[in-house]
C-alpha positions in Angstrom: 15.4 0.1 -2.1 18.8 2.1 -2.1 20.9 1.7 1.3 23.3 4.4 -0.9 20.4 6.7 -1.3 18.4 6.1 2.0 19.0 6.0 5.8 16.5 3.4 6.8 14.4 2.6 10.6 12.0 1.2 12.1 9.6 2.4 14.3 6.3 0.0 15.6 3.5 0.4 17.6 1.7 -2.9 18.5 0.7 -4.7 14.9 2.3 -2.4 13.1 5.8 -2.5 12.5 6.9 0.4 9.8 10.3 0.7 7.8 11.1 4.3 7.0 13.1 5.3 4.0 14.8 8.9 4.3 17.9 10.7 2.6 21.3 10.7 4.6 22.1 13.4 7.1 17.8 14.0 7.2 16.8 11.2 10.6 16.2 12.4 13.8 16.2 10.2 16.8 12.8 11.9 17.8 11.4 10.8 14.4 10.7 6.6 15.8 8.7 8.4 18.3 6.8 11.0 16.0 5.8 7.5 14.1 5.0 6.1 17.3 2.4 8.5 18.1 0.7 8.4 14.9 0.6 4.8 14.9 -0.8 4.9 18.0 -3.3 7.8 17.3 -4.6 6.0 14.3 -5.1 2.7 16.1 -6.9 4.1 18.7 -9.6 6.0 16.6 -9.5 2.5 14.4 -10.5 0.4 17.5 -13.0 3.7 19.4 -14.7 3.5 16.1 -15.1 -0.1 15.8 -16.4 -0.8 19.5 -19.4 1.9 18.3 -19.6 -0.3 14.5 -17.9 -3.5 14.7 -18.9 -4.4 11.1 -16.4 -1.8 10.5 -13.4 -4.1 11.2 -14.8 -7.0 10.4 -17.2 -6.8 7.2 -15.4 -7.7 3.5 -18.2 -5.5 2.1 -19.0 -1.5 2.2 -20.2 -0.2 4.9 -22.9 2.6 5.8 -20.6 5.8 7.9 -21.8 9.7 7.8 -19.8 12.6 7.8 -19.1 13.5 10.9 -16.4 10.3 11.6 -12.3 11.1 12.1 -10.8 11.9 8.9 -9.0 8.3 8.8 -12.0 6.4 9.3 -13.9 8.5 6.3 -10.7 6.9 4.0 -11.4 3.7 4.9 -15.1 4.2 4.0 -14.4 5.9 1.1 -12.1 3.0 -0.1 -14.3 0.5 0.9 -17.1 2.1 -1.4 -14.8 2.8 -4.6 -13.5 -0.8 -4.3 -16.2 -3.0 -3.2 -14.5 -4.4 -0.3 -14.4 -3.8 3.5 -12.8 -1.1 5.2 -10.1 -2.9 6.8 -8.9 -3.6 3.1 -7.0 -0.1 2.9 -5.7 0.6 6.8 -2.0 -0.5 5.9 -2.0 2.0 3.4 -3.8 4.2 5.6 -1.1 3.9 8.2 2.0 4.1 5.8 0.6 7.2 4.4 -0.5 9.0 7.2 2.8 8.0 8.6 4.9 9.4 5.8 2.6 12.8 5.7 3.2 13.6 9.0 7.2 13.2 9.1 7.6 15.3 5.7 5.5 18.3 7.4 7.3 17.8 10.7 10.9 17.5 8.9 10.6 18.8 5.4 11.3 16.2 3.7 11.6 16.2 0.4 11.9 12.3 -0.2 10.6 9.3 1.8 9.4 5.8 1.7 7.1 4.1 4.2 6.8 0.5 3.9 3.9 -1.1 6.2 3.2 -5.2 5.5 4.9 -4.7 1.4 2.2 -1.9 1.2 4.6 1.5 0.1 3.8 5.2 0.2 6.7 6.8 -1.6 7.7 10.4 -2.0 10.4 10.8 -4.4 12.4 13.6 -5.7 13.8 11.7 -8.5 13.6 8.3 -10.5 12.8 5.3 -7.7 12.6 1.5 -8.2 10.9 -0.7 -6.1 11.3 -4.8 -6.5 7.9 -6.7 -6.3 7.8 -9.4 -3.8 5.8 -12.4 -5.1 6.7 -15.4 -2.7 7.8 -18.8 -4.4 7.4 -17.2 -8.1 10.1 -17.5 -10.6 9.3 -13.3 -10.8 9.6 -12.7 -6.9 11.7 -9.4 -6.5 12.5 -9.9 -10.2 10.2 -7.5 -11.6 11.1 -3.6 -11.0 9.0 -0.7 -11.3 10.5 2.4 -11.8 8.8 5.1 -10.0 8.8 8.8 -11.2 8.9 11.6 -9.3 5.9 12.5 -7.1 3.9 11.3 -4.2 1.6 7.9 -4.4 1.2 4.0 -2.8 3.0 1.3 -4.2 0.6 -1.6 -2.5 0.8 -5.4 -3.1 -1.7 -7.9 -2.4 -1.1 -11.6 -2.5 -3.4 -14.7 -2.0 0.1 -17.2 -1.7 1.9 -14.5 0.7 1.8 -13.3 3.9 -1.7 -13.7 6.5 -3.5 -10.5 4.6 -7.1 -12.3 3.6 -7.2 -12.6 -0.2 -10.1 -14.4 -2.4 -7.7 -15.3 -5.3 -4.3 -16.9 -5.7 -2.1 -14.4 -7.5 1.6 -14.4 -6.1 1.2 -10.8 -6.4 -1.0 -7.9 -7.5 0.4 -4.2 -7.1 -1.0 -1.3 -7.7 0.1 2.0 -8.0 -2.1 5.0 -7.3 -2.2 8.2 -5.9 -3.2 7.8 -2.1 -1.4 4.6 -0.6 -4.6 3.6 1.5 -6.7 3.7 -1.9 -4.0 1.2 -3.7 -4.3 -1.0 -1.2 -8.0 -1.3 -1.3 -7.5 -2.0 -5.1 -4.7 -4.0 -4.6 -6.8 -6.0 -2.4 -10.0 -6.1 -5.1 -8.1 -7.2 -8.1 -6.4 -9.9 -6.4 -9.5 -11.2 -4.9 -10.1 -11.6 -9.1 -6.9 -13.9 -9.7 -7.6 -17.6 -9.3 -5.1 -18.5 -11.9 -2.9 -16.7 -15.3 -5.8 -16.7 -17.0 -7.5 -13.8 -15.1 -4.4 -11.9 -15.8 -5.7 -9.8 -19.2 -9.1 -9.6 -17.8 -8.0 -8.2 -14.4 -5.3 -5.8 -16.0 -8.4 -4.5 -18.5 -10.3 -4.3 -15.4 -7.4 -2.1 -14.1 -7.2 0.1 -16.9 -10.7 1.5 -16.6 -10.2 3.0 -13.2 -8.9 6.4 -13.7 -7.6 6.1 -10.2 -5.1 3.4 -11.1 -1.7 4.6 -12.8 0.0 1.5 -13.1 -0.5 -2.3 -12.3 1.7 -5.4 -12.5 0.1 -9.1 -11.8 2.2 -11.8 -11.3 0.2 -15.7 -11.0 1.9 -18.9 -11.5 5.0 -17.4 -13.1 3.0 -15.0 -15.6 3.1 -11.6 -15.4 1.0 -8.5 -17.0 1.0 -5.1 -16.7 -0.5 -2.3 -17.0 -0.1 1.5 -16.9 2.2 4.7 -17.1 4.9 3.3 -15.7 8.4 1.7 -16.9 9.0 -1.8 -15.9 12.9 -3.2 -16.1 13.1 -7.3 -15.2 16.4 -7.3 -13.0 18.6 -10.5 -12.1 
């Protein structure tokens, strides 16, 4: 990310621990604590739902909801069940979103980036690249996707990075969609698919079926593939 084009702080809230991306001249001092609360607010209807459903939190499968739970929580399920993984697999995206929602209505904003565990939601106002992080790969923050205006999650998913539970081994599977906390759940799925280069093809075909997908870059054992609308530059 640009320190030329963005003021950047943090703001955290017991796991969570967000990085916030906005134009010069825009931060207020009140804004770490308008994160704070939402952090905070999500968390606690994250852990009132799960002491009523545990499987919530802990299944890596769908599970059953109706349609009277808190907006967040109907995300999560709503993920879950486009995906075919569990709930949790979508809450940083959740929380980076929700995050980055809540400062543009309270500040106007007209650009922003949220960055929760590598998971992004970006609001741009023009052209944006972002590096992908992909551990001990040759390709780690080599590979740069260039972001177009618009609003969307930029989520990564890694089964050689990081504590995040992953089924495969890719040093890296992002995905780019329109709502951050549904990238991540996808992010999460098509990584649990990687258990060496050779899923990379499959996995990217898999990607380009799902209308909710705009882009997709893989990176395992110092391969990469991508897939989808947007331009990819390999930097130095």
């Amino acid at each position: 990310m640009n320190h030329d084009r963005f003021f950047f702080f943090r703001s955290t809230c017991h796991e969570s621990d967000l990085f916030i991306g906005i134009r010069h001249g825009s931060f207020r001092e009140e804004m770490i604590q308008s994160v704070r609360d939402e952090l905070f607010r999500l968390r606690k209807i994250i852990l009132d739902y799960s002491a009523q459903d545990p499987l919530f939190t802990q299944s890596l499968e769908p599970v059953s909801g109706n349609e009277h739970v808190p907006p967040g929580i109907h995300t999560m399920l709503q993920c879950a069940r486009q995906t075919r993984t569990g709930p949790m697999s979508s809450v940083a995206g959740l929380f980076a979103g929700q995050v980055g929602q809540k400062l543009i209505s309270e500040y106007v904003l007209d650009e922003i980036v949220v960055e929760n565990g590598g998971d992004l939601f970006i609001k741009n106002s023009e052209v944006l690249t972002t590096l992908v992080h992909a551990g001990s790969s040759g390709l780690s923050d080599r590979v740069a996707l260039v972001i177009t205006p618009g609003s969307r999650g930029v989520c990564t998913s890694s089964g050689t990075v990081g504590h995040s539970l992953s089924f495969g081994c890719a040093d890296a599977v992002t995905v780019i969609a329109g709502s951050a906390p549904l990238a991540d759940a996808w992010a999460t799925a098509l990584a649990n698919r990687v258990t060496g280069a050779g899923d990379i093809e499959g996995v990217l075909e898999t990607a380009g079926q799902i209308p909710e997908i705009l882009g997709c870059a893989v990176i395992a054992e110092e391969q990469i593939g991508i897939r989808g609308q947007f331009e990819v530059k390999i930097v130095n």
